[in-house]
C-alpha positions in Angstrom: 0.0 0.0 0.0 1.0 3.6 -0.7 1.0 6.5 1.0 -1.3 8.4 -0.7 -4.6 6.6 1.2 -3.5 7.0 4.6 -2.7 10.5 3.7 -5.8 11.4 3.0 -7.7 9.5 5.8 -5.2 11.0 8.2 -6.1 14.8 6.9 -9.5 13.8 7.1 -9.5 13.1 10.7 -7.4 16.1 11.1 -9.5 19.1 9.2 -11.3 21.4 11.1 -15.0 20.5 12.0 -15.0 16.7 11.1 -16.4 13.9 12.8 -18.8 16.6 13.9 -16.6 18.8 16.0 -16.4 22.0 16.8 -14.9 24.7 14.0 -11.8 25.3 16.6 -11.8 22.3 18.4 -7.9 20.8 18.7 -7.0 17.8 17.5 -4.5 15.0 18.6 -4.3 11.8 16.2 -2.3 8.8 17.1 -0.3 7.2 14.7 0.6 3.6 15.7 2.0 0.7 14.4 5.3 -1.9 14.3 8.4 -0.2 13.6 10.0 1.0 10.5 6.3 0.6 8.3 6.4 4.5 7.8 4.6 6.3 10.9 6.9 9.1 11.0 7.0 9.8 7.0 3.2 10.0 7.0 3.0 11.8 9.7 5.2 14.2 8.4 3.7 14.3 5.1 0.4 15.2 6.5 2.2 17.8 9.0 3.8 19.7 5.8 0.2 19.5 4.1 -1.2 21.6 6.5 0.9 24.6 6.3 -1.9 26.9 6.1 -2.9 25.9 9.7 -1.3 29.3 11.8 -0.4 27.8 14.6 1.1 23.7 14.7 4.5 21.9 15.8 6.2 19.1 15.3 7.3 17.6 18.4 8.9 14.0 18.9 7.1 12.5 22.2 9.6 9.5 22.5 12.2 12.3 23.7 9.9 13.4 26.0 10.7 11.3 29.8 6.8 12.4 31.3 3.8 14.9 30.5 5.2 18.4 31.7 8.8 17.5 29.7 6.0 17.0 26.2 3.9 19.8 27.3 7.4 22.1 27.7 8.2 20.6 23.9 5.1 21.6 22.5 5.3 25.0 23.9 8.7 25.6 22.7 8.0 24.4 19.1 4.9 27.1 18.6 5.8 30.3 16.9 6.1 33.5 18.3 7.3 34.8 21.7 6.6 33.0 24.6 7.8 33.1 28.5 10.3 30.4 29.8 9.0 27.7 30.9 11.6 25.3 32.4 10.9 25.3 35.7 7.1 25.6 35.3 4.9 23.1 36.6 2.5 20.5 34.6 -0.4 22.9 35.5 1.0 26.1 34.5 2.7 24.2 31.3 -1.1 24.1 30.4 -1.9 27.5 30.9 0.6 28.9 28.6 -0.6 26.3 25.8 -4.0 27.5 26.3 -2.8 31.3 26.2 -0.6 30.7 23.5 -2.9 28.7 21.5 -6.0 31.1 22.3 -3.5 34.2 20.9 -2.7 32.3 17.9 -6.5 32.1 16.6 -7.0 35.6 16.8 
């Protein structure tokens, strides 16, 4: 199999308003399978299709050793200026996503 169907029922899942959601709701799709089948190049490929979307990142959990280390990864891969967070906790992590994320749909 190619890539080109997966693609597409990736970005599906991934477009705004589908499966009946909300216009702006977020959206986090997992991408699983056994190793070296191609996970990361169509993840990737569907990252790169949405470069329209304002505000997305590409962040590799594995590196990530618990939630607040991925949270701080996420936050540091969004684009413009943003307040250091290294020695912020898991709660306020998820505060400055939500700031940050809320600024970025304006």
């Amino acid at each position: 199999m190619g890539i080109a169907e997966p693609k597409e029922e990736l970005q599906k899942l991934l477009e705004f308003g589908a499966a009946g959601g909300e216009a702006e709701q977020l959206r986090v799709v997992s991408v699983v399978s056994y190793r070296g089948l191609g996970k990361t190049t169509l993840a990737m490929v569907v990252f790169d299709s949405f470069d329209d979307v304002p505000c997305r990142a590409w962040v590799v959990a594995s590196g990530c050793k618990d939630v607040r280390a991925l949270l701080q990864e996420i936050y540091s891969k969004l684009p413009g200026e943003k307040e250091d967070t290294t020695t912020s906790s898991l709660a306020e992590h998820g505060k400055y996503l939500s700031v940050h994320l809320g600024e970025q749909q304006k």
